[in-house]
C-alpha positions as CSV (number, residue, x, y, z in Angstrom):
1,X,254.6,181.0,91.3
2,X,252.4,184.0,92.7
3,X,254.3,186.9,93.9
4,X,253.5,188.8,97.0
5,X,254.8,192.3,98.0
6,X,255.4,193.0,101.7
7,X,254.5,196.7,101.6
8,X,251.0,195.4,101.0
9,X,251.5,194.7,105.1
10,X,250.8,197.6,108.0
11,X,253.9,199.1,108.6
12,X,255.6,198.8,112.3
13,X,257.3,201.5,113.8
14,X,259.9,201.8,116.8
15,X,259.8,204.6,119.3
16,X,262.1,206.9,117.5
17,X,261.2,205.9,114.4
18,X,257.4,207.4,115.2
19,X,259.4,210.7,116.5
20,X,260.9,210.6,113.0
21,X,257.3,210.4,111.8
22,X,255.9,213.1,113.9
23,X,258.6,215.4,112.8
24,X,257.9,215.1,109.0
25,X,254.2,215.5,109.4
26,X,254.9,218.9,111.2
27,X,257.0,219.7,108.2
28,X,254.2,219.1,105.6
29,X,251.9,220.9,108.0
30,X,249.9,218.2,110.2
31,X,250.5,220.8,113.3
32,X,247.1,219.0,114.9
33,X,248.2,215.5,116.0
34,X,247.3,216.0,119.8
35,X,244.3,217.2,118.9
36,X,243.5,214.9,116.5
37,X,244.5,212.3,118.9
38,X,242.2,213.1,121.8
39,X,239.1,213.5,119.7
40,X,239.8,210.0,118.5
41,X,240.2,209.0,121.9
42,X,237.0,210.6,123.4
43,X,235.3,208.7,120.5
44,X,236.6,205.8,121.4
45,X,235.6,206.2,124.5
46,X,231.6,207.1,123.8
47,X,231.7,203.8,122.2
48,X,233.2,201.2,124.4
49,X,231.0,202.7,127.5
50,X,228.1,204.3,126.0
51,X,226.9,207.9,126.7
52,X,226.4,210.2,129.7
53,X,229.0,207.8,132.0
54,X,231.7,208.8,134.5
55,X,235.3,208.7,133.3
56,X,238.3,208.8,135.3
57,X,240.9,210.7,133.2
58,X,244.6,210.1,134.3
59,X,247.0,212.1,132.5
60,X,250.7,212.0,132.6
61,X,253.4,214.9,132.5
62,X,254.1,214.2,128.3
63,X,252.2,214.7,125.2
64,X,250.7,211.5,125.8
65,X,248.8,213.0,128.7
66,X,248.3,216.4,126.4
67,X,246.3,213.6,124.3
68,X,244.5,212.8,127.7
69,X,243.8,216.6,128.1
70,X,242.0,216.9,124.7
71,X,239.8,213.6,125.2
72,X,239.0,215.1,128.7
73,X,237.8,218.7,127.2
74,X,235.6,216.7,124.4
75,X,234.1,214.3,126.9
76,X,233.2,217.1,129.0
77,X,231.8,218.9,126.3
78,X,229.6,215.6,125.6
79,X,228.0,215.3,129.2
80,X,230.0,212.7,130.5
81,X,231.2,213.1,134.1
82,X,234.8,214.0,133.6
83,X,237.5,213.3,136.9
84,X,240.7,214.3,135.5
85,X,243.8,213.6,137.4
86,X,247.2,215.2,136.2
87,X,250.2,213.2,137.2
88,X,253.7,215.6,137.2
89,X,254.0,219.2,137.1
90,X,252.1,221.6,135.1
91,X,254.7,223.9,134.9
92,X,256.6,221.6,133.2
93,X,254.4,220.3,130.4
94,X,255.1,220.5,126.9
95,X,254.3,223.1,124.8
96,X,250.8,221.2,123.2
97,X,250.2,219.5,126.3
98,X,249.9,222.8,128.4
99,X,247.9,224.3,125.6
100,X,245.6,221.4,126.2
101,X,245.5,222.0,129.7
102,X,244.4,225.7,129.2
103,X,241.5,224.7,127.1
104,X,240.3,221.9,129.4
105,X,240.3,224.8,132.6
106,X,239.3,227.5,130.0
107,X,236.2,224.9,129.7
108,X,235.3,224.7,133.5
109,X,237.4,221.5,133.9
110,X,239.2,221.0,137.2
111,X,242.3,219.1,138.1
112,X,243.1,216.5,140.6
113,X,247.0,215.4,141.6
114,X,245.8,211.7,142.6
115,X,242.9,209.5,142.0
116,X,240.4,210.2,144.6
117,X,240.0,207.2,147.0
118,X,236.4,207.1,146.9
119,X,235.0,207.7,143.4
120,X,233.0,205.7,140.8
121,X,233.5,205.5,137.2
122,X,232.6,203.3,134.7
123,X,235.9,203.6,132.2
124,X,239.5,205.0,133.1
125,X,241.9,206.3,129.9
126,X,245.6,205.7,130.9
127,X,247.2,208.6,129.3
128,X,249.6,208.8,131.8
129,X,253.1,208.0,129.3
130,X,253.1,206.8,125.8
131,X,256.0,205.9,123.9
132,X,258.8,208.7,125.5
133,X,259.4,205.6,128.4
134,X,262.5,204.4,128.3
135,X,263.2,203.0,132.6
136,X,261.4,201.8,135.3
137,X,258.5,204.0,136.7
138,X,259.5,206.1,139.6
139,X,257.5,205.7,142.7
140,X,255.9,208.3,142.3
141,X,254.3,207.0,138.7
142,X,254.0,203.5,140.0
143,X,251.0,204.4,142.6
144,X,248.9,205.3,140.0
145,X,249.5,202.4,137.8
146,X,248.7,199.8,140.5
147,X,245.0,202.3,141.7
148,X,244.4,201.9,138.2
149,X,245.0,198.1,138.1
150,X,243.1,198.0,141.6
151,X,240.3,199.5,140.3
152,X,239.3,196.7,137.7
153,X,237.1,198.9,135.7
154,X,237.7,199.0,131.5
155,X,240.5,200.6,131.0
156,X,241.4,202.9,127.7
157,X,244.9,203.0,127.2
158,X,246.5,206.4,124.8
159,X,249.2,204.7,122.5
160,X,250.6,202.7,124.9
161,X,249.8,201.4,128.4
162,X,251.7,203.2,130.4
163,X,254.7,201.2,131.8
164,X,255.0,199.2,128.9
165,X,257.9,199.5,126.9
166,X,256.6,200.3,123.0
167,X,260.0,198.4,121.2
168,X,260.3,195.5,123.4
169,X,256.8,194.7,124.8
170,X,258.9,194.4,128.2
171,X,257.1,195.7,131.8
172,X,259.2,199.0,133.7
173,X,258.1,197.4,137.1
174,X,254.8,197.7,136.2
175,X,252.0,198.7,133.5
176,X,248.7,199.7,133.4
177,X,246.5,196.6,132.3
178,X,244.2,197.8,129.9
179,X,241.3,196.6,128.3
180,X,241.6,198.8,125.2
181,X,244.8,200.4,123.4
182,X,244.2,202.6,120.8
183,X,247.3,204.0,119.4
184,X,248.6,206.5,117.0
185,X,250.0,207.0,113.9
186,X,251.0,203.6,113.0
187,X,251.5,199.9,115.2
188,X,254.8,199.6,117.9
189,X,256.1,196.4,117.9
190,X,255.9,196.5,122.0
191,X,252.0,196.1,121.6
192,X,252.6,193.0,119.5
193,X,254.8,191.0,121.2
194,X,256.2,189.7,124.6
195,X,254.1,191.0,127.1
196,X,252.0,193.6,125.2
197,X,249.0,191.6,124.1
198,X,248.5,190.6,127.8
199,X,248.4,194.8,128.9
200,X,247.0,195.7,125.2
201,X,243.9,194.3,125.9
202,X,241.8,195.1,121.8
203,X,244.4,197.1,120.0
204,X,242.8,199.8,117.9
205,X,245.0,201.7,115.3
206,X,244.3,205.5,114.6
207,X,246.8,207.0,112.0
208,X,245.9,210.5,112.4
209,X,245.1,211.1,108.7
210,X,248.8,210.1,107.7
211,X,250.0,207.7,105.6
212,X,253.4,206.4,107.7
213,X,254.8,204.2,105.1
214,X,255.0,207.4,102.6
215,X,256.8,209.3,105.0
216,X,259.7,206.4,106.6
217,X,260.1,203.8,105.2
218,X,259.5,200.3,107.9
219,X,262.0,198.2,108.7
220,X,258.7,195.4,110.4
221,X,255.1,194.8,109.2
222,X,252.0,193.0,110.7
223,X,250.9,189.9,108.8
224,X,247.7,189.1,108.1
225,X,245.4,187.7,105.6
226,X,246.5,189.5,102.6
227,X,249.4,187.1,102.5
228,X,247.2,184.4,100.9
229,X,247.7,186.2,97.9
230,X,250.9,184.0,97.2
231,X,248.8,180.8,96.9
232,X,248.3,180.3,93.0
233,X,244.9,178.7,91.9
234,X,245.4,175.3,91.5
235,X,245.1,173.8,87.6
236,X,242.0,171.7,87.0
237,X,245.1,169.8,85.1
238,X,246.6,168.6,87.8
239,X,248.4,166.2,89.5
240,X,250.6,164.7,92.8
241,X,253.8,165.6,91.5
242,X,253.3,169.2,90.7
243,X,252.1,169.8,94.3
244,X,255.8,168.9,95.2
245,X,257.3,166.2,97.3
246,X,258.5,167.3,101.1
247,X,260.7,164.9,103.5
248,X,260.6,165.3,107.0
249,X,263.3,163.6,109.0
250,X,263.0,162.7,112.8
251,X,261.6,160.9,114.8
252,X,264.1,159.3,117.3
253,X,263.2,156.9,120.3
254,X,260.2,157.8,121.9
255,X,259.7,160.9,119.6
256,X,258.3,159.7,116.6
257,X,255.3,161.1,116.7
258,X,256.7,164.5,116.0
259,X,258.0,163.7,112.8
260,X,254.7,161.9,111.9
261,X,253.0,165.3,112.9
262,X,255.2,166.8,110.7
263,X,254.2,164.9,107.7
264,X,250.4,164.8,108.6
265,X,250.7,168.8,108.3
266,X,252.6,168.8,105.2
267,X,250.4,166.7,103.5
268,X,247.2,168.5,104.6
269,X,248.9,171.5,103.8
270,X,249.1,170.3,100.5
271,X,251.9,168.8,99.8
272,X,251.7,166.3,96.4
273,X,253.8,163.4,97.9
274,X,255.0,163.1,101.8
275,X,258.1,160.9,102.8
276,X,258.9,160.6,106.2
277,X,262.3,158.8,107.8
278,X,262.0,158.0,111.6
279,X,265.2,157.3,113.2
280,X,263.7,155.2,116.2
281,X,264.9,151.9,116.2
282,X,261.4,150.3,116.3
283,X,260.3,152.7,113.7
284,X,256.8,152.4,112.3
285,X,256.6,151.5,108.6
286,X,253.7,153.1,108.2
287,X,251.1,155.5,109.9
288,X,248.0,153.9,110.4
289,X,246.3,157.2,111.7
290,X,247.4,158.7,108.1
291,X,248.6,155.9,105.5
292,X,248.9,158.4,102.7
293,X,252.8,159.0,104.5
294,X,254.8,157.6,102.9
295,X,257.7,155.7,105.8
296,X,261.2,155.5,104.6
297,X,264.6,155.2,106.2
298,X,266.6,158.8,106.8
299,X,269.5,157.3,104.0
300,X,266.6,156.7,101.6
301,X,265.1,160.1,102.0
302,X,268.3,161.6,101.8
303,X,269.0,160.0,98.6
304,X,265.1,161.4,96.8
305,X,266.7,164.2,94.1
306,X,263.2,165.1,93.6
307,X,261.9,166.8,97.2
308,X,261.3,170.3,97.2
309,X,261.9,170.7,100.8
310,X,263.4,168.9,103.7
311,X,261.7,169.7,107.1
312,X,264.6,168.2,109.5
313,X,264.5,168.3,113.6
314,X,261.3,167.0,115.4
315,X,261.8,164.6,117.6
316,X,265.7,164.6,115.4
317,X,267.4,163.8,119.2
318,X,271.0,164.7,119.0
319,X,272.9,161.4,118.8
320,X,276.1,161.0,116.5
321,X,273.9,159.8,114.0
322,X,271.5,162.9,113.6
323,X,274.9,165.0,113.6
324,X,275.7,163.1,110.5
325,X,271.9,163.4,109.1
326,X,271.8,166.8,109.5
327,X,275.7,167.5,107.8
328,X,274.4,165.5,104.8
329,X,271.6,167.5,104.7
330,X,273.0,171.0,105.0
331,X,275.5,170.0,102.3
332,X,272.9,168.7,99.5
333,X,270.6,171.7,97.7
334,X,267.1,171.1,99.0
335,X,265.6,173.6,100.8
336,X,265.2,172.8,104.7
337,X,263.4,173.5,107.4
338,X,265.3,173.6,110.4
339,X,263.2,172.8,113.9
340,X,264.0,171.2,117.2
341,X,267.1,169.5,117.8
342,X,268.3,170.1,114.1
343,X,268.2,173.6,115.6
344,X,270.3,172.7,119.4
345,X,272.7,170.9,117.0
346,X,273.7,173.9,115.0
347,X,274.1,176.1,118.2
348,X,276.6,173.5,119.8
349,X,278.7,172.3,116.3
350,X,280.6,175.2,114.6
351,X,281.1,172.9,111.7
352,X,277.3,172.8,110.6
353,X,276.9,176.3,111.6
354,X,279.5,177.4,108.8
355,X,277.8,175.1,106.2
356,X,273.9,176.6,107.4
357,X,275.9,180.2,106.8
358,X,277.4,178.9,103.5
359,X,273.7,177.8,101.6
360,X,272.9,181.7,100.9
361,X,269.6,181.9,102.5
362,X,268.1,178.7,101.0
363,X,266.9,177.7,104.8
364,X,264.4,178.4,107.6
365,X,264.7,178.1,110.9
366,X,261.8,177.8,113.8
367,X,263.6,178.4,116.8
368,X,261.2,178.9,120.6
369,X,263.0,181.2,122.8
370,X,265.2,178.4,124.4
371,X,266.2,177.3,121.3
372,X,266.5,180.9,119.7
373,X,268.8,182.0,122.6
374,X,271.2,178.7,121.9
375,X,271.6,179.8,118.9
376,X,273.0,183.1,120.1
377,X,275.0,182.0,122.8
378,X,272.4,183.6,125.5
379,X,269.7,182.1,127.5
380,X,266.1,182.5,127.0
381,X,265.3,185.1,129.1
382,X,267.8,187.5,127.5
383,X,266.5,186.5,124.4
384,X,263.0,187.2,125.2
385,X,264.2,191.1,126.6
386,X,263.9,192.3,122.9
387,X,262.3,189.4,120.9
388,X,263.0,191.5,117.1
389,X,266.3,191.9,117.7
390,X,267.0,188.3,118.3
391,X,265.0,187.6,115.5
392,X,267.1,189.7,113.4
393,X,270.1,188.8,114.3
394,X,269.6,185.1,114.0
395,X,268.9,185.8,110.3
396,X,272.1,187.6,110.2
397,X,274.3,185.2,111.6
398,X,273.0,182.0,110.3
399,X,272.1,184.2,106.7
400,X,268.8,182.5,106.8
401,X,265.5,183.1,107.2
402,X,263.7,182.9,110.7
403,X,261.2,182.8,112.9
404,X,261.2,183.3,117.0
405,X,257.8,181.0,118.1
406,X,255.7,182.7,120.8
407,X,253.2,185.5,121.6
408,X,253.6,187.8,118.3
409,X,255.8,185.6,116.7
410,X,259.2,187.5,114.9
411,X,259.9,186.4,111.7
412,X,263.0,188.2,110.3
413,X,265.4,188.0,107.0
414,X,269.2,188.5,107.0
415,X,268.9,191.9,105.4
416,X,267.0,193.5,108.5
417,X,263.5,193.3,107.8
418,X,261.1,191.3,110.3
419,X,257.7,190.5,110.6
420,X,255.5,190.3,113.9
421,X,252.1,187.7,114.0
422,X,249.4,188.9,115.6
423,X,247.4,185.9,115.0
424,X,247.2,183.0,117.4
425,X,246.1,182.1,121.4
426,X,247.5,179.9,124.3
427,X,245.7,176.8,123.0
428,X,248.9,176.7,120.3
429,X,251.0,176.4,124.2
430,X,251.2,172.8,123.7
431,X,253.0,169.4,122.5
432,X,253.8,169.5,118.9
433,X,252.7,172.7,117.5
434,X,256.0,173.5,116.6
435,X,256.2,170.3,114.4
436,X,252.8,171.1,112.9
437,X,254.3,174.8,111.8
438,X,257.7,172.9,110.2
439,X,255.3,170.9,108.1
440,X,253.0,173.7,106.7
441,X,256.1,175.7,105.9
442,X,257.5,172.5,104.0
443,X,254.5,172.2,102.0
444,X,253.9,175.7,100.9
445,X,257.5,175.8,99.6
446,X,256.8,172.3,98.0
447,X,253.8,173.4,95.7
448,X,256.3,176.5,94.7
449,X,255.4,179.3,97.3
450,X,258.8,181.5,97.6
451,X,260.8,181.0,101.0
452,X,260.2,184.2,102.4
453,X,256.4,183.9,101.6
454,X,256.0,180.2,102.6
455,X,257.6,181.2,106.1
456,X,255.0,184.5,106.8
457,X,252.2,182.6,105.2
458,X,252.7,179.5,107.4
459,X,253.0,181.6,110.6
460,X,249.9,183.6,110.0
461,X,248.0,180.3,109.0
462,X,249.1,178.2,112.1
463,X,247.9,181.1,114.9
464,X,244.6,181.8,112.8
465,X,244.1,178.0,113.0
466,X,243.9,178.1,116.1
467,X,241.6,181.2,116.2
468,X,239.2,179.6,114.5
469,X,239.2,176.5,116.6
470,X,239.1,178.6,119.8
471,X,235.9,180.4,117.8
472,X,234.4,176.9,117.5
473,X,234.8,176.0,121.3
474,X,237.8,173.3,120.8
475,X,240.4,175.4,122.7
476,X,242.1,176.9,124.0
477,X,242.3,174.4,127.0
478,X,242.9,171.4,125.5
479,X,243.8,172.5,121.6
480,X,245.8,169.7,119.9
481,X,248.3,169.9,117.4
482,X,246.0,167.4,115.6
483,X,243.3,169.9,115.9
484,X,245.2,173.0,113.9
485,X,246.1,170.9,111.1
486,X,243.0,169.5,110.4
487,X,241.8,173.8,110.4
488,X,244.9,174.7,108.8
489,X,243.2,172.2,105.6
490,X,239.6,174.2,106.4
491,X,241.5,178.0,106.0
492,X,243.8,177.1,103.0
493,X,240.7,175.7,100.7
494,X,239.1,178.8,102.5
495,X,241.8,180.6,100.6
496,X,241.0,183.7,102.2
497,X,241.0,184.2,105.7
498,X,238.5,187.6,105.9
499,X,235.5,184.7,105.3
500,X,237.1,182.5,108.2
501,X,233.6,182.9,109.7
502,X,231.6,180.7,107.3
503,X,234.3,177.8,108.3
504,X,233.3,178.2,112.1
């Protein structure tokens, strides 16, 4: 079995967590963050627009508009046509930030209180707040937010766009929709998940010549490629049965092709041998679209010593009889992956959820929001309000391993530590993409990739599947879930997703 270590990952941050960071690069003498911050900005800025344009400069009443300030002054400095606009009082300012402001009037700037009506630019930086937010903009904030929106010109947002909350990725009343995010120190789980991506617009990191991970240690990282690290070379001695067996059980009336997607992704994922027991009563004995599948009934699977993992839940359905599937299940020793209604099961049946909490973290579960806030007792829209924390605290109660599906999927483990996905599009926002992901995960932990690895390997692998496909033209309007696996086969012979380009 390879072994991969998460701290090979980029570290995530929240709020205070980055003011914890600030404060210990002050005390090893980094006393030039702002102004290391704006330069990087104002560079930032030359290359997205070009030279000798006109930039609208909004700057807020924080050290995220001191930031602002110093971009301003190099700009200027530069030849490009500088509006600044200061938002808040200057007599109130922090102590960098009005340091900043002396500069940028000590260099012939002026200063504006509101973005002129009439006035062309070619790129706006949003440095009105950063990551001090914490409630709904005031109207007096909100005005400038929307005559930035209004404007529809490239937008450069400092850190964070302002109105976005940096922990949650939720929307104060409103945000500045940007068309670039560059932001500091180290990544904010906000810009990563729930709405962020949709304000972030291209997220650019800056770490201001620190090295975060050296200085707090993370409780999240970002996936990405690195993960496919955990894949061992396969032997040229080799043969079906050390690529491991997976069972995926499912498949009631009228949803059988969810457990047959299922198995079609664990064995192009793959997997050595692939059972699959329907419970429809008309159920297919075989798949004619993929013969390889092996079709058994769900006693029969359940009675195979030798699988490596069970993937249980698509298209399950919730009858008395998949009740009694899944308590089999959760009492044997195989390894499962929980999805679907294995998942709406759990939530409403106290009995299984005391055996899931009683395997010691020998399980994953795929929850989407819905099924994620079932399983805390809360509906999907409180759920969604703060995406890591339900993450994490799934893993807690059920002492398993998780993942909450959607835009920056969470993955989190019961001692604390989660995982955000940046990969992935809206073409994965249809029918049985969640099945394909069960069936990866089951065939990584089949050929002997560890749980935790298998899980953040498969979630990175499904949303870069469908970045490729989207970089071929199939998608994302009208991506199937036939489509990723067949890409998911492409990127794990690949082995290494930095060269995804010579697949598309």
């Amino acid at each position: 079995m390879n072994s991969y270590h998460p701290s090979r990952l980029s570290a995530i941050y929240s709020s205070s967590a980055i003011r914890q960071l600030e404060q210990a690069a002050l005390a090893r003498g980094h006393t030039d963050l702002m102004e290391r911050a704006g330069i990087k900005a104002a560079e930032l800025a030359r290359r997205i627009i070009g030279n000798g344009a006109a930039i609208l400069i909004v700057a807020g009443p924080g050290n995220n508009g001191g930031d602002a300030l110093v971009a301003a002054r190099h700009l200027k400095s530069w030849w490009f046509r500088v509006t600044l606009v200061l938002a808040g009082e200057t007599a109130k300012l922090p102590f960098d930030a009005a340091a900043a402001l002396r500069s940028w009037l000590d260099a012939g700037g002026a200063v504006l209180d509101a973005i002129p009506a009439h006035g062309r630019w070619d790129l706006i930086i949003d440095g009105l707040f950063g990551i001090g937010l914490a409630r709904n903009l005031s109207k007096r904030y909100l005005e400038p937010v929307r005559h930035i929106n209004r404007l529809a010109l490239p937008v450069l947002a400092l850190d964070v766009p302002s109105g976005l909350d940096a922990n949650t990725g939720q929307v104060f009343g409103d945000a500045v929709c940007a068309t670039h995010t560059l932001t500091f120190i180290a990544h904010k789980p906000g810009l990563l998940t729930a709405h962020g991506p949709d304000y972030c617009g291209k997220l650019h990191l800056e770490p201001l010549g620190l090295d975060p991970a050296t200085l707090l240690q993370p409780s999240g990282r970002l996936l990405d490629e690195t993960l496919f690290s955990a894949l061992a070379p396969r032997p040229r001695n080799s043969h079906k049965g050390l690529q491991g067996s997976v069972g995926v059980l499912g498949g009631a009336n009228t949803m059988c092709g969810a457990a047959l997607l299922a198995g079609r992704a664990a064995l192009k994922s793959g997997a050595g041998l692939v059972y699959v027991a329907p419970l429809a009563e008309q159920a297919p004995i075989v798949d004619p679209m993929q013969p390889e599948l092996m079709l058994c009934s769900p006693g029969q699977l359940l009675a195979k010593e030798h699988l490596r993992c069970l993937v249980l839940g698509p298209g399950l359905g919730q009858t008395g009889m998949a009740v009694g599937l899944l308590k089999r299940a959760l009492e044997g020793k195989t390894p499962l992956v929980l999805d679907a209604d294995a998942l709406n099961l759990i939530a409403a049946t106290p009995a299984l959820q005391t055996l899931l909490q009683a395997r010691n973290r020998r399980d994953i579960l795929t929850p989407h929001p819905a099924e994620a806030g079932r399983l805390l007792g809360i509906g999907a829209h409180d759920m969604q309000q703060d995406r890591i924390a339900a993450a994490t605290r799934i893993a807690q109660r059920y002492n398993s391993l998780v993942v909450v599906k959607g835009v920056g999927s969470v993955c989190a483990t019961p001692d604390g530590r989660w995982f955000v996905n940046p990969s992935g599009n809206p073409g994965l926002s249809s029918a049985g993409m969640g099945d394909v992901l069960s069936g990866i995960i089951g065939a990584l932990i089949a050929q002997h990739v560890a749980l935790k690895e298998a899980l953040l390997l498969a979630v990175y692998l499904h949303g870069a599947a469908a970045d490729a496909l989207v970089a071929q033209g199939i998608g994302p309007v009208g991506m199937t879930a036939s489509d990723v696996i067949e890409m998911v086969r492409k990127l794990l012979n690949l082995g290494r997703l930095a060269h995804v380009q010579t697949v598309v």
